[in-house]
N, C-alpha and C positions, 0 to 999 in steps of 0.2 A: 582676468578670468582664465583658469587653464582649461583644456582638453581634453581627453581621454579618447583614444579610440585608433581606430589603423587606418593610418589617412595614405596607402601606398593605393596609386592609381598606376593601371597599367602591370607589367613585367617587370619582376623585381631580377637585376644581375647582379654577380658577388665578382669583384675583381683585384686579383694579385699582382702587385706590381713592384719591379726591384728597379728603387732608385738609387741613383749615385749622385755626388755634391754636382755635376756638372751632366747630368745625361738620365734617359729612361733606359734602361740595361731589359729589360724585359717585362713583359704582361701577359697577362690571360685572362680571360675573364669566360662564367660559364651563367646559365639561364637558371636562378635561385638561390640556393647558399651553397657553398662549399662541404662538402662532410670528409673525415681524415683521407681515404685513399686520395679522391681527388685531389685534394689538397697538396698529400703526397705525390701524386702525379705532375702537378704544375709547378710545386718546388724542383720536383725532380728535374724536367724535363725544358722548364722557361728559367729558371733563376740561377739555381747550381752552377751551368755552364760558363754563370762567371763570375763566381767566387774566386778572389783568391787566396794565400797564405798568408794568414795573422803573419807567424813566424819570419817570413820573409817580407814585410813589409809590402805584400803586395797590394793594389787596388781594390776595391771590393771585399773584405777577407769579412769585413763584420755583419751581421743579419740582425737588423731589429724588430721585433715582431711585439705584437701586442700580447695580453696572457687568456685570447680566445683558448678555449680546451684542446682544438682540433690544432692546435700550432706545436701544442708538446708533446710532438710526436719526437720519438727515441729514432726511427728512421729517419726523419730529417736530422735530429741532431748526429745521428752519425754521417749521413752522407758531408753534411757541411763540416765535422771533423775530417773525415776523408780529405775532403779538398784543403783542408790545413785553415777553414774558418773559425769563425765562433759565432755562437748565439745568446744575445742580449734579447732582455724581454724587458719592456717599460713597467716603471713602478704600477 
């Protein structure tokens, strides 16, 4: 028998987190859902700082993100161009 209905009890929080093969690189997390600035602001501000260069082989250089609407943001993609990343989005 299925279900139907909104079974969230309590406060709902939305959280951003950049992991790497061997460590947590950074989180955020805020009280609801995320909508683009925000979003923009936590990429900016917790994740970015450790991207580094595809080109150079560096650590971190790739971002996987799912295809939520608020993730294809053109200011994120540039900033993680900046830092010489890239961005991967799951099929």
């Amino acid at each position: 028998m299925s279900r139907k209905g909104n079974f969230t009890r309590g406060t709902r929080y939305s959280v951003l987190g950049a992991i790497a093969v061997d460590d947590v690189k950074a989180a955020h997390a805020i009280e609801g859902a995320y909508n683009k600035e925000q979003f923009e602001y936590a990429m900016e501000h917790f994740v970015l700082p450790h991207v580094g260069s595809y080109a150079n082989k560096e650590r971190c250089s790739v971002i996987v993100m799912d295809n939520c609407r608020i993730h294809h943001s053109q200011r994120v993609f540039e900033l993680v161009r900046q830092k010489g990343g890239m961005t991967v989005f799951l099929p």
